[in-house]
N, C-alpha and C positions, 0 to 999 in steps of 0.2 A: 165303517164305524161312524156312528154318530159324533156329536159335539160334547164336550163333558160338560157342560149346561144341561143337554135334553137327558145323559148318560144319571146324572147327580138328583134332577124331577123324577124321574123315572125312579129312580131308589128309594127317594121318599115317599111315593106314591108308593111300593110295593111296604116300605116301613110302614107308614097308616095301617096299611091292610093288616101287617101280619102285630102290631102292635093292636088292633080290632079284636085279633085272635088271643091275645094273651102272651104271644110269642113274642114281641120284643126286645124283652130284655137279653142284655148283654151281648147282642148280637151285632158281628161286626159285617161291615160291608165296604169292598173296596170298589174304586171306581175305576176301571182301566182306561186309561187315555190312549187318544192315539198317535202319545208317543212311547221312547222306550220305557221312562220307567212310569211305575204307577203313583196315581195319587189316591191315599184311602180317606174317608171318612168313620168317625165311630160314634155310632150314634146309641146311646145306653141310658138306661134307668129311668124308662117308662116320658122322657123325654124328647122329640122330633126337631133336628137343626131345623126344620123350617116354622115348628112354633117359637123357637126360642129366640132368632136371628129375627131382628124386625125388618131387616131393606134383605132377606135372602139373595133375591136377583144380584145385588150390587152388588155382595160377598162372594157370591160363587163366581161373577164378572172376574173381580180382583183375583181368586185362587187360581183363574183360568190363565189368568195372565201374567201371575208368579210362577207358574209351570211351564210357561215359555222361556223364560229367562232360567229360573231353577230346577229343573225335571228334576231332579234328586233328593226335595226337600219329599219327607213324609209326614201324613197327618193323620192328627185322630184328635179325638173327643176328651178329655181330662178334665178334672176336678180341680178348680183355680183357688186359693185359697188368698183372701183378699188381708191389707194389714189390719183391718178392724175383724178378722176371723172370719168373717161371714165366709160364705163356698159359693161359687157357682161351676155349672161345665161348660169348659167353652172350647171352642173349634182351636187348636194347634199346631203349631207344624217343627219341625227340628230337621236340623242337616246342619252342613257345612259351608262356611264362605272363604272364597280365598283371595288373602290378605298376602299381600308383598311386603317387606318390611328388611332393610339394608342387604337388597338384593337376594332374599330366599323369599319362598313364598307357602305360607300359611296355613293349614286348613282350620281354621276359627269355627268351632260348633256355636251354635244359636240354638235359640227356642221363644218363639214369638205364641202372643197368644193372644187370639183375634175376639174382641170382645163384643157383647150381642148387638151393640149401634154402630158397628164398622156396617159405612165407611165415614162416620162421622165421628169416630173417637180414634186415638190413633191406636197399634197395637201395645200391649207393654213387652218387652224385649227383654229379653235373659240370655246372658253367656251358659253355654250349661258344658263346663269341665269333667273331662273324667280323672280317675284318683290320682293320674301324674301329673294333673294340669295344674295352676296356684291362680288364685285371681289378681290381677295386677290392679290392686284400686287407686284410682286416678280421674282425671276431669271429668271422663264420660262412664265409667263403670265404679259402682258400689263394692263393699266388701259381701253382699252377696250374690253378684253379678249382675244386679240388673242396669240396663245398660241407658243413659239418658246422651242425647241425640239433641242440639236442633230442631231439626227436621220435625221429632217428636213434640217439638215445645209450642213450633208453627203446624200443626198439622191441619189441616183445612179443605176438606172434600168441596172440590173433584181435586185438586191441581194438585195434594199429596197422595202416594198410592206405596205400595209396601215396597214396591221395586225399587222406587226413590229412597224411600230410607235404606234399603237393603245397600244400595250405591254407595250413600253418605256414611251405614257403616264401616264399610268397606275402606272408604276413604280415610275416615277420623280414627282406624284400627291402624292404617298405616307411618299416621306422623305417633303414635304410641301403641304398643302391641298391648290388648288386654289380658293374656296370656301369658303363663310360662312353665319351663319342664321343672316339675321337682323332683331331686334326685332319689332315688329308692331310698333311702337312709329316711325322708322327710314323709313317704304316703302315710305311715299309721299317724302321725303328728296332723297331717290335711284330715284325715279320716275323723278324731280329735275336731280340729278346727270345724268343719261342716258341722257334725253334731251340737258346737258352740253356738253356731249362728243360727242352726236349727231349731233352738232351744228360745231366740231373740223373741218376743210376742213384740215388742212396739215397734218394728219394724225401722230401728234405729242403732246403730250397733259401735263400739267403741273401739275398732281396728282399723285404724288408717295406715295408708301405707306413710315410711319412712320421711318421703318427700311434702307429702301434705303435712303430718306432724310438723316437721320442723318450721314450714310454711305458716302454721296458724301461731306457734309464739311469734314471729314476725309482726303480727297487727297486735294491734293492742283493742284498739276502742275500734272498730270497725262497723257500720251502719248499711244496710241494701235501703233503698227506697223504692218497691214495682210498681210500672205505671209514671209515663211525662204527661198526662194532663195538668188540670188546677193544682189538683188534691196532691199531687206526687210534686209538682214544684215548691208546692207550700210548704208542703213538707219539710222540703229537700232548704230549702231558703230559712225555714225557724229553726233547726237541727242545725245549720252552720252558722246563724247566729249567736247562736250558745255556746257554739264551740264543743259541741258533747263528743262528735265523733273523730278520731283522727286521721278516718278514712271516709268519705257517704258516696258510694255509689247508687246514681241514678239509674234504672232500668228501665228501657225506651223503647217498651215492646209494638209502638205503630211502625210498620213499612216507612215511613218518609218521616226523618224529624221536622218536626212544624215548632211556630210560636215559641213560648214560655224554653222549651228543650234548647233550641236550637240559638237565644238569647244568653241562655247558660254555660253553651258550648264557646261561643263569641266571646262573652267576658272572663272566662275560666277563675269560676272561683276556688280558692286555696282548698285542697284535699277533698276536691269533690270529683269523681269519673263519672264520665255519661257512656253507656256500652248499651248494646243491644242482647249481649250475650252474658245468659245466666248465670256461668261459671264464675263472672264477674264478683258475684255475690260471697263468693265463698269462703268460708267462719266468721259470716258475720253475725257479731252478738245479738242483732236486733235485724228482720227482717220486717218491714210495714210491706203491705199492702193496700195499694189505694185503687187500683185497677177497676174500672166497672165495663160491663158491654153496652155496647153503644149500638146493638140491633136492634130492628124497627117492630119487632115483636107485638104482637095485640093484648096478652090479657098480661098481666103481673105475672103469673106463674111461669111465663114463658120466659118475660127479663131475668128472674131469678135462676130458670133453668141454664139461659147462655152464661150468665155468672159460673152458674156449676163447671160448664162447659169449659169454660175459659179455668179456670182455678185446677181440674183434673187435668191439665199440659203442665200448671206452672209449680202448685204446690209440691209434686213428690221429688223434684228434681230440684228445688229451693232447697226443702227439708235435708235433703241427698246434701249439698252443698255447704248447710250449714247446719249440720247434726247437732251442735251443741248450745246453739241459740234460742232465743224468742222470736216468735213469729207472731206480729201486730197488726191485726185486721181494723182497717179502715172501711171496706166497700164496704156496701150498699147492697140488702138491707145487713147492719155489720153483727145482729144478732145469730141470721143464719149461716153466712158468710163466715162466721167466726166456726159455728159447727160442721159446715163444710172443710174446712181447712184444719180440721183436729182430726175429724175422719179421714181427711187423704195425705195426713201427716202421720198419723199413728204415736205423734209427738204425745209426753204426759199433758195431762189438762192445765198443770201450772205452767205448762210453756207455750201455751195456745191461747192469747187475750185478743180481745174485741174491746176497740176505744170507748167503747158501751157512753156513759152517761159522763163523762167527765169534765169536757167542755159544763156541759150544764149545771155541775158539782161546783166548780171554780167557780163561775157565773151567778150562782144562786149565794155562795160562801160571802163573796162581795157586795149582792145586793142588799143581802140582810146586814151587812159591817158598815157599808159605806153607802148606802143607797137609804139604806132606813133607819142608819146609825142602829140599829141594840146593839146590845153588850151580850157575845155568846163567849165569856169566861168559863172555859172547862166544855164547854159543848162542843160540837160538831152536826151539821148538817151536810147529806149528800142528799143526788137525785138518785131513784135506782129503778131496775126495770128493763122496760122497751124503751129503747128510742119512739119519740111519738106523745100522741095524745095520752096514751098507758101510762109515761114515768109518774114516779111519786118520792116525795120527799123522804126522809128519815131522818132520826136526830142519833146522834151517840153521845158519850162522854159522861159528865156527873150530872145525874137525875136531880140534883136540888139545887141545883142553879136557878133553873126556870122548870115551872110548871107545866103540863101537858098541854093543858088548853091556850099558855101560852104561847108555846110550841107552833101546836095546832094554825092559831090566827097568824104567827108568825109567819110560817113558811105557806100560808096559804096568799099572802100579802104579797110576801118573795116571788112564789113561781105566778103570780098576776104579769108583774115584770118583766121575768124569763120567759113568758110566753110571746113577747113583741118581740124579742129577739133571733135572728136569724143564722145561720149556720154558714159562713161564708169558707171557701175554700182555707182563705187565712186565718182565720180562726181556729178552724179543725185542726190546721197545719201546726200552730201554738200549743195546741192542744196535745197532739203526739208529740211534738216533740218535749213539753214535760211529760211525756208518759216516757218516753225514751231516756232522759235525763235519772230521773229515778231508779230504771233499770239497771242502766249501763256502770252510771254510778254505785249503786247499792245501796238506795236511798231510805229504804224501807219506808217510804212516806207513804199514806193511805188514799187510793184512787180507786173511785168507783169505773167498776170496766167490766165487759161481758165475760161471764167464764159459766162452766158449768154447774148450775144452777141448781142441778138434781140435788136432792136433800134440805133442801135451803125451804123455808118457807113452804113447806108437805108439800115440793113440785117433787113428783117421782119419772117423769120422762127427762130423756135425753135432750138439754136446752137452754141455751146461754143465754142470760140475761147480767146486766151489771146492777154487781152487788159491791160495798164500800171491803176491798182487799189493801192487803201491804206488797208493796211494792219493791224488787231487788235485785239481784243479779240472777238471780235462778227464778224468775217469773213471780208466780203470786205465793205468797210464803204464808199468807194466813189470810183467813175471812172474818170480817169485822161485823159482828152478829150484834143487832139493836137489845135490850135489856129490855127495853118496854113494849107488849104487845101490840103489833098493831093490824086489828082487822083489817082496815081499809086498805095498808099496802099489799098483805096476804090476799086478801080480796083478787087487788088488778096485776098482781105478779103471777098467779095463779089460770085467771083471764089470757094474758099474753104467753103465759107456756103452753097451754091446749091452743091456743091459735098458731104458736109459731110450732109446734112439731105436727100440727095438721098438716099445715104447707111443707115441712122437711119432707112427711110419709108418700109427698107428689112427687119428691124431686127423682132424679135418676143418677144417683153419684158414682 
């Protein structure tokens, strides 16, 4: 018998062929190995695993070497169904693990589903119950089983491999069973519940188990900060000057704490946690994101892609953690980074903000107050837009105050100013944290920040740019629309949406 490498080329290669003919479809083919049980492939709908899998080799490597360890798991071809609806089909496998748990031992059904950049993405993981089983949701599993890991959050080809998560399930199934028998009295009620969750589109659901419940009235004001760089100390350091959170854990996703982290850890300030581990995060009202990749990458597309990269580990296990909060993007660039992490939150769009232009809002408010002395009685001025050369001014409030062209010279004189100005860690840091203040608070105070964009100024793509919103405990509660026309910002808001979903339509989320 051959090797199930040459056994799995070989079948593609007669697939081409008979997919040439017309015959393809829905035809299944399994691959005998040479051990006891088999392992199948299903390859369907005018589709080939080897056009679809971009490193093939390195995937059928890994399946080869899941069959050593699991001979019993089987596989096939299915129709994935992502939380932003989209479908793709991707390679799958389903069996059993077994889990020991106060001396009996287990058989825990799974369902992995290997996605088209493995071994560079990790897999996503599903408990998959049959109708007497209950989902026990708790640290590492959802109420609709999918299951966040660790191992998942750090995944990192070559050194993670599916056997290793398989282990770590195993192990973190043992100190909490994700499972439980339901007695026949309760299957039509689970049959009921499934159909509930079934039914969930945001991919966010309001059944926690008992223990978690009780657990999140425990906090009150609770804050995540991801990321121990600048961004995330600065953060971490304006947020407990203020006194906003009762609780602010720091999340310190490098291998070795260094610098700034580890200063913090030394002097321990009042109701602040430094943790490595996500769970850490969890109901917190307000999750930032300051995180950026720090790979050597050559063009822009590529830094923005490890971003992607990095954010599919951390986002749906964040979102998972703290279902009923805000999620506050800070990274870089934070217009797209902000639509990344809406997509892989499936969160509503008023719970998904990008610190978009606000720094520069505050900064622009002062220099026209205090910098140039006028009188803007009844006005309002924000920056809105792109971060960048793109942002543009806008006024609000009572039109007879001041004149257009007044306006006009005004805030052209202002953002002269704001443009010597630089964007320091601490500053941004001041920054979120009155975005968070407002929040937490329920401040309904009006902050220009990235949200989606779509309908706003005739942009009809998918695309966050900051516009002047109200601000609250339930995210953005209202958008604060200018009275007076103005081309020139329609103009460069327009500009900046066809540029920033050009680069989205690169990325690979």
């Amino acid at each position: 018998m051959g090797s199930l490498l040459k056994r799995v080329n070989h079948i593609l290669s007669m697939f081409i062929k008979l997919r040439a003919r017309g015959l393809a479809h829905g035809v299944l083919f399994s691959v005998n190995c040479n051990r006891s049980a088999a392992c199948s492939l299903i390859l369907t709908r005018f589709s080939s695993f080897s056009f679809q899998y971009k490193f093939r080799d390195l995937t059928v490597e890994e399946l080869k070497n899941v069959n050593r360890f699991f001979p019993h798991f089987r596989y096939s071809m299915d129709t994935y169904v992502f939380k932003d609806s989209s479908q793709k089909d991707l390679l799958n496998f389903t069996g059993t693990i077994p889990v020991m748990y106060h001396g009996n031992t287990y058989n825990i059904p799974i369902r992995l589903w290997i996605l088209d950049s493995h071994p560079f993405a990790p897999p996503i993981c599903f408990l998959k119950p049959t109708a007497n089983m209950g989902v026990s949701v708790g640290k590492h599993v959802d109420a609709q089983g999918r299951i966040y890991l660790p191992y998942l959050q750090n995944w990192s080809h070559p050194k993670s491999v599916i056997v290793g998560l398989i282990k770590e399930m195993i192990a973190k199934f043992q100190e909490e069973l994700p499972l439980y028998s339901l007695p026949s009295s309760d299957e039509a009620r689970q049959v009921d519940l499934l159909a509930y969750i079934a039914k969930i589109t945001e991919g966010v659901s309001d059944i926690n188990s008992k223990h978690w419940a009780n657990h999140e009235h425990k906090t009150v004001n609770k804050v995540t900060v991801v990321g121990g760089g600048e961004l995330g100390i600065a953060c971490t350091l304006a947020i407990s000057a203020k006194g906003i959170a009762d609780r602010l854990v720091l999340l310190d996703l490098s291998e070795e704490t260094k610098g700034g982290v580890m200063d913090l850890d030394i002097f321990n300030l009042p109701n602040v946690e430094i943790s490595k581990d996500l769970s850490a995060s969890a109901h917190s009202k307000v999750v930032i994101f300051t995180v950026n990749s720090l790979g050597s990458s050559q063009s822009y597309l590529d830094v923005v892609q490890s971003n992607v990269d990095m954010f599919r580990a951390l986002v749906p296990a964040l979102g998972h953690y703290s279902q009923h909060g805000i999620l506050l993007v800070a990274s870089q660039p934070v217009e797209i980074m902000t639509y990344v992490t809406w997509k892989l939150s499936a969160f509503p769009t008023n719970r998904v903000i990008g610190i978009g232009c606000n720094l520069d809002s505050q900064r622009l408010q002062y220099i026209i107050t205090n910098v140039l002395k006028a009188q803007m009685s009844g006005k309002q001025v924000w920056v809105i837009g792109e971060q960048g050369e793109d942002k543009v001014p806008t006024w609000g409030g009572q039109e007879e105050v001041m004149s257009p062209n007044s306006q006009v010279q005004l805030s052209n004189r202002a953002m002269e100013v704001l443009r010597v100005k630089g964007q320091r860690s601490w500053s941004v840091g001041l920054s979120v944290a009155d975005l968070v203040d407002s929040i937490v608070n329920d401040k309904k105070k009006v902050h220009s920040v990235s949200i989606l964009a779509k309908g706003y100024y005739d942009i009809n793509n998918e695309v966050f740019l900051s516009l002047p919103c109200i601000l609250g405990s339930s995210g953005v509660s209202e958008v604060i629309q200018s009275t007076v026309k103005e081309d020139t910002a329609t103009e460069k808001l327009q500009s900046s949406a066809s540029s920033i979903h050009g680069l989205q339509q690169q990325l690979k989320l």
